[in-house]
C-alpha positions as CSV (number, residue, x, y, z in Angstrom):
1,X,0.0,0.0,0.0
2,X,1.3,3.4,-1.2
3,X,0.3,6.6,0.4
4,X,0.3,9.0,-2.8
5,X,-2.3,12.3,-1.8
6,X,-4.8,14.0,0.2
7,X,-8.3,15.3,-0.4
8,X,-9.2,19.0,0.3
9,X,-12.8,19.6,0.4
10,X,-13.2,23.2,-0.6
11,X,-16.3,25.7,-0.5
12,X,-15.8,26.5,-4.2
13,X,-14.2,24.8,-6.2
14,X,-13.1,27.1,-9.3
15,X,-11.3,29.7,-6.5
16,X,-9.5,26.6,-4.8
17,X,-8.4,25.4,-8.5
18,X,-7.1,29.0,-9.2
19,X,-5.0,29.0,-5.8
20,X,-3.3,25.4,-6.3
21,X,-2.8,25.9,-9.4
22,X,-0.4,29.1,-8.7
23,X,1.2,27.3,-5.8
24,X,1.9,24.2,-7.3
25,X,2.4,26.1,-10.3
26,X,1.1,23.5,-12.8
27,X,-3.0,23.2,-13.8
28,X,-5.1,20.2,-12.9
29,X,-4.4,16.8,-14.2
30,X,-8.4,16.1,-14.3
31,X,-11.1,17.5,-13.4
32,X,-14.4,17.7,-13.6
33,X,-17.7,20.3,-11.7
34,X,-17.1,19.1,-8.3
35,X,-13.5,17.2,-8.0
36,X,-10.2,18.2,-9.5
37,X,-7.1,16.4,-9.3
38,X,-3.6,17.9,-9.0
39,X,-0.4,15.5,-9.7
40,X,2.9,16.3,-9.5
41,X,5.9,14.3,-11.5
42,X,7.2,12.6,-8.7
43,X,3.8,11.0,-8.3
44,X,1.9,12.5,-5.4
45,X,-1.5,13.5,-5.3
46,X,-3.7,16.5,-4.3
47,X,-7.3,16.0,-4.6
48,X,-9.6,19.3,-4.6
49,X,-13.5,18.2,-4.2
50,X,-16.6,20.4,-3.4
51,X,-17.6,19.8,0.2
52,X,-20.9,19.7,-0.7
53,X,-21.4,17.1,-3.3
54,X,-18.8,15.1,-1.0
55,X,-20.3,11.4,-1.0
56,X,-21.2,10.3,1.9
57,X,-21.7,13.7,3.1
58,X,-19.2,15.7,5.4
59,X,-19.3,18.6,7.8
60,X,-15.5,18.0,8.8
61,X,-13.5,21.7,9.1
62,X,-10.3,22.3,7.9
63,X,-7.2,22.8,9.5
64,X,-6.3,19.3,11.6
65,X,-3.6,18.5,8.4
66,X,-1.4,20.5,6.8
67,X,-0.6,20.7,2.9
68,X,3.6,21.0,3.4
69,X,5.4,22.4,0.0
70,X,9.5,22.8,-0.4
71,X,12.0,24.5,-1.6
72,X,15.7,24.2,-2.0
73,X,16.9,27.9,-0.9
74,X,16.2,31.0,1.9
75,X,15.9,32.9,-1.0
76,X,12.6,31.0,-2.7
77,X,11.6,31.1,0.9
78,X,11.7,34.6,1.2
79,X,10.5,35.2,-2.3
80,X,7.5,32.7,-2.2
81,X,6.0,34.5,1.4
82,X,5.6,37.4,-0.5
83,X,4.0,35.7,-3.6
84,X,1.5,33.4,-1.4
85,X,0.4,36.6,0.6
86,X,-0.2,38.2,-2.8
87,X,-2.3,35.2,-3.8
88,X,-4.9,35.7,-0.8
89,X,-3.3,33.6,1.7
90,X,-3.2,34.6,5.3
91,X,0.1,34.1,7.4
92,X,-0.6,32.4,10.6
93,X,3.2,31.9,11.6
94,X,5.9,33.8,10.0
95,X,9.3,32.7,8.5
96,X,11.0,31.1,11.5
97,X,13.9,28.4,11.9
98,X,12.5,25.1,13.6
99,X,14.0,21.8,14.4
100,X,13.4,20.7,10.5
101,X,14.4,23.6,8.6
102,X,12.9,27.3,7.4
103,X,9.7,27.7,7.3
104,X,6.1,29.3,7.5
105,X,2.4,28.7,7.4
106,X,-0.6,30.1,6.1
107,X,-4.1,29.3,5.5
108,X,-6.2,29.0,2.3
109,X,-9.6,30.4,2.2
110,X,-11.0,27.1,3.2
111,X,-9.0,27.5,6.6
112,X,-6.4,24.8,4.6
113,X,-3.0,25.0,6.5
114,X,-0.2,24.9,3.7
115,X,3.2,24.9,5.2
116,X,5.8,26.1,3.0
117,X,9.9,24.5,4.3
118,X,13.2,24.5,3.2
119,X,14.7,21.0,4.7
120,X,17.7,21.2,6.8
121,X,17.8,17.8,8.7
């Protein structure tokens, strides 16, 4: 058995495709009025689906996992914080040095956490 994604459930669908598609910079691989699938070459999965055509139904809130994204320098750190605020997210912790690495947090309009980290361990 292979972990490979997650599934989002979004409020609406078209402004939760706009937002993934500029951070993970790359469009849907499918998708269809309520679902939308996001894969990335190494073979991971994000799944976008609206929460209420969710089958069997949910009423689950966002913000118990978080969607973690990386980068290779301080210096797409920096410059990525400044483009994700620009995009609509809001910073809930700022860039900061922890155990792991760089890194910082914000939430999608969904209350989604997306963690963005540069790796140091």
């Amino acid at each position: 058995m292979i972990l490979n994604g997650f599934v989002l459930y979004v409020a609406s669908l078209s402004q939760s495709i706009s937002l993934y598609s500029e951070l993970l910079q790359q469009p849907p691989t499918r998708q269809s009025d309520d679902f939308a699938l996001f894969m990335t070459p190494a073979g991971q999965a994000l799944r976008l689906w609206q929460q209420d055509r969710v089958i069997p139904a949910t009423e689950a809130s966002a913000g118990g996992v978080e969607i973690v994204l990386s980068v290779d320098s301080i210096a797409e750190l920096e410059a990525q914080w400044l483009r994700w605020q620009s995009l609509g997210l809001e910073p809930i912790q700022t860039i900061e040095t922890l155990s792991f690495g760089e890194t910082f947090t914000m939430i999608d309009s969904d209350g989604h956490r997306v963690r963005l980290m540069r790796l140091s361990v």
